[in-house]
Structure formats: structure tokens, C-alpha cells
C-alpha positions as CSV (number, residue, x, y, z in Angstrom):
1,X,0.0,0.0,0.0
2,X,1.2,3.6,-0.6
3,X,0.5,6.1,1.9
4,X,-2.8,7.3,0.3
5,X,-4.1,4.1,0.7
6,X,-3.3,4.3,4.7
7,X,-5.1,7.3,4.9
8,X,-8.0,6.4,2.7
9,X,-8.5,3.3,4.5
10,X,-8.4,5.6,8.4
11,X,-4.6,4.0,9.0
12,X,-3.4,7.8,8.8
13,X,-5.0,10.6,9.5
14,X,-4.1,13.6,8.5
15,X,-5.2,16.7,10.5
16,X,-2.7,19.9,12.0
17,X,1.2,19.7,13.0
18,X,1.6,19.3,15.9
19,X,5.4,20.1,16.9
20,X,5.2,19.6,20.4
21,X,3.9,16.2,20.0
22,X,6.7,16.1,18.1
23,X,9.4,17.4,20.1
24,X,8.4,14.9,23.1
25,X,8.8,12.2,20.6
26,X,12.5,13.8,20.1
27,X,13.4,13.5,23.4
28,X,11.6,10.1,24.0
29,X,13.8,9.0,21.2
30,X,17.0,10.1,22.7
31,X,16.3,9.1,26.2
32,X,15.5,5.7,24.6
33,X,19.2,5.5,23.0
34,X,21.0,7.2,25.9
35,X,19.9,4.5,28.0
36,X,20.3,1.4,25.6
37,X,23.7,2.8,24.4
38,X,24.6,1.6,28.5
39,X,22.9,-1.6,28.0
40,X,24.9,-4.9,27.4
41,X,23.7,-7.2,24.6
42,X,24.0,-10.4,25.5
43,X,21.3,-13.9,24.7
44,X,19.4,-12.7,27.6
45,X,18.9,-8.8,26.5
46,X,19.5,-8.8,23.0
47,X,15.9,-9.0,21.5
48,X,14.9,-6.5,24.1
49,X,17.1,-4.2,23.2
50,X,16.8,-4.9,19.5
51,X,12.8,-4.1,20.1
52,X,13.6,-1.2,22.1
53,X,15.9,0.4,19.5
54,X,13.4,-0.3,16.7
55,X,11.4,2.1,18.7
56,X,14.1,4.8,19.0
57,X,14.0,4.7,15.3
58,X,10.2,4.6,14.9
59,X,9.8,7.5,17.5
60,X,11.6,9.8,15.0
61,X,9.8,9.0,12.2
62,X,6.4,9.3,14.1
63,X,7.6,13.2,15.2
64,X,8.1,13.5,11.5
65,X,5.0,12.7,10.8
66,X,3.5,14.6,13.7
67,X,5.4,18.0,13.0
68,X,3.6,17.6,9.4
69,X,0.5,16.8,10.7
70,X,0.3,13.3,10.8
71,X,-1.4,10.8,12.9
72,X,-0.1,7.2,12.2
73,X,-2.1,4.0,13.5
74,X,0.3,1.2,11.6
75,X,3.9,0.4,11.6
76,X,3.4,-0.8,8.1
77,X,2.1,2.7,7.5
78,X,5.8,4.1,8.2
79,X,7.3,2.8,5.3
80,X,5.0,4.1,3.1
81,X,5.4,7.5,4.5
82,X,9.5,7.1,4.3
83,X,9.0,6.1,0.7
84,X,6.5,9.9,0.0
85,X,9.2,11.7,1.3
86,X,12.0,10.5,-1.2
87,X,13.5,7.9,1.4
88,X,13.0,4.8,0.4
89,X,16.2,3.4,1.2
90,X,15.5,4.2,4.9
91,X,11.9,2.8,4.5
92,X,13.2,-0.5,3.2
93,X,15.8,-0.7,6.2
94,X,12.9,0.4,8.6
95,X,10.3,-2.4,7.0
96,X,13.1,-5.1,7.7
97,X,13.8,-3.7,11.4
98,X,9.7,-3.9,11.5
99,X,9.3,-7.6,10.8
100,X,12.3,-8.4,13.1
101,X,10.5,-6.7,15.9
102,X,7.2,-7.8,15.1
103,X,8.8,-11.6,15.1
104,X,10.2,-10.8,18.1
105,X,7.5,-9.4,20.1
106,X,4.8,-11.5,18.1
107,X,6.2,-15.1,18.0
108,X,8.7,-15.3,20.6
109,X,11.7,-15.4,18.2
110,X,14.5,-14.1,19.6
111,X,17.2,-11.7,18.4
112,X,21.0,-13.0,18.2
113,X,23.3,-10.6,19.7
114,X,24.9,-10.0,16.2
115,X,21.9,-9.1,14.2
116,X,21.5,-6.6,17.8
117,X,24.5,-5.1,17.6
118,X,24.4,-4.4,13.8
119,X,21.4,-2.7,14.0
120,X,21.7,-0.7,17.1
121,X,24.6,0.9,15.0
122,X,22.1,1.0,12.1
123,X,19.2,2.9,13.9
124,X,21.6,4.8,15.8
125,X,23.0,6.1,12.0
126,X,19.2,6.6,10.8
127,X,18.3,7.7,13.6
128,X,20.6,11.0,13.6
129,X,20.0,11.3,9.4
130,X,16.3,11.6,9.9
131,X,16.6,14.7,12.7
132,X,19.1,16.0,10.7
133,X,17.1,15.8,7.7
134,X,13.6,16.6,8.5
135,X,13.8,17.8,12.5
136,X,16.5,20.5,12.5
137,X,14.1,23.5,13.1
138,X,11.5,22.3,16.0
């Protein structure tokens, strides 16, 4: 689906910006990271902190979306709104983080501490290009 689509079918909704909505998300986001960036990643912590990373990453992209006026209801939904703003190399990354998570927290498959520690650098890089990118002035 593209991002039309989510807001035809009520996934999005579009309605005013709402910068401090996303500014909390900023520091959400940051707090989230602060505190994982402490965090060993071992068998025992490694799919938590893979699934708190993946919301690090999805924080930011929500305050995009909510500095623009955006109300987002789907994960899935993301990706199609990384891929209207000329990013789809971020959405495809952020898709693939999605379905490890949703693995994760959905079917009890766990994350090795490689695949963790790969992407925590990842999101951590993404993370920084999207505030860079679209977050700058709020």
C-alpha cells in the first residue's frame, strides 16, 4: 500500500502539525538511545534491546510525521510514508527492522546478539539522518 491508501483506509490521518507532540517524541527518542547505548547485549537482553531500538527509530519517524500533521495508527504505514518523502532506502531498512521486531515481540523469536548489535549501530545512524534531515528547526 502507498500512503494514500493508509489514509483512505483511516490507518493515517491527517489533521494539524503538531510540533510539540513532536518534540516529546524527540526526546523520547533520545532518552530511549541514551539508556540502551549503556545496555549490554548479551542472549538474555539482545531481542529487548533490538525491540527497544526499533522504537528509538520509529519515534523519529512518528515526530516527522507529527510536526507535518500526521497521525499514524500502523507500523506498516511508516514505510510508506519514508517512501513519499524520497527515502526509500530508509523505509526498506525500517520495513526489515519492522518484521524483526514484530517476530520478536509477536512469535517469541529471539534476536542474536549479532543481528543486535548491527542494528543498534544502524538505527543509531538513521536515527541521527532523519533529525538531521527533517527535525533541525522544531
Amino acid at each position: 500500500m502507498n500512503f494514500d491508501e493508509f489514509i483512505k483506509s483511516g490507518t493515517v490521518r491527517k489533521g494539524t502539525p503538531d510540533v510539540q507532540h513532536s518534540k516529546a517524541l524527540v526526546k523520547m527518542s533520545e532518552m530511549h538511545v541514551r539508556f540502551l547505548s549503556g545496555q549490554v547485549i548479551d542472549e538474555v537482553s539482545s531481542s529487548t534491546v533490538f525491540v527497544m531500538f526499533y522504537e528509538a527509530l520509529r519515534e523519529i519517524i512518528e515526530a516527522v510525521a507529527a510536526k507535518e500533521g500526521y497521525k499514524v495508527y500502523s507500523h506498516e504505514a511508516y514505510t510508506a510514508y519514508l517512501k513519499l518523502l524520497g527515502d526509500s532506502e530508509i523505509a526498506v531498512k525500517f520495513d526489515r527492522f519492522r518484521k524483526i521486531r514484530n517476530a520478536a515481540n509477536y512469535y517469541g523469536k529471539m534476536v542474536d546478539v549479532a543481528e543486535t548489535r548491527a542494528s543498534a549501530e544502524e538505527i543509531m545512524m538513521l536515527i541521527d539522518k532523519i533529525k538531521n534531515k527533517y527535525l533541525q528547526n522544531i
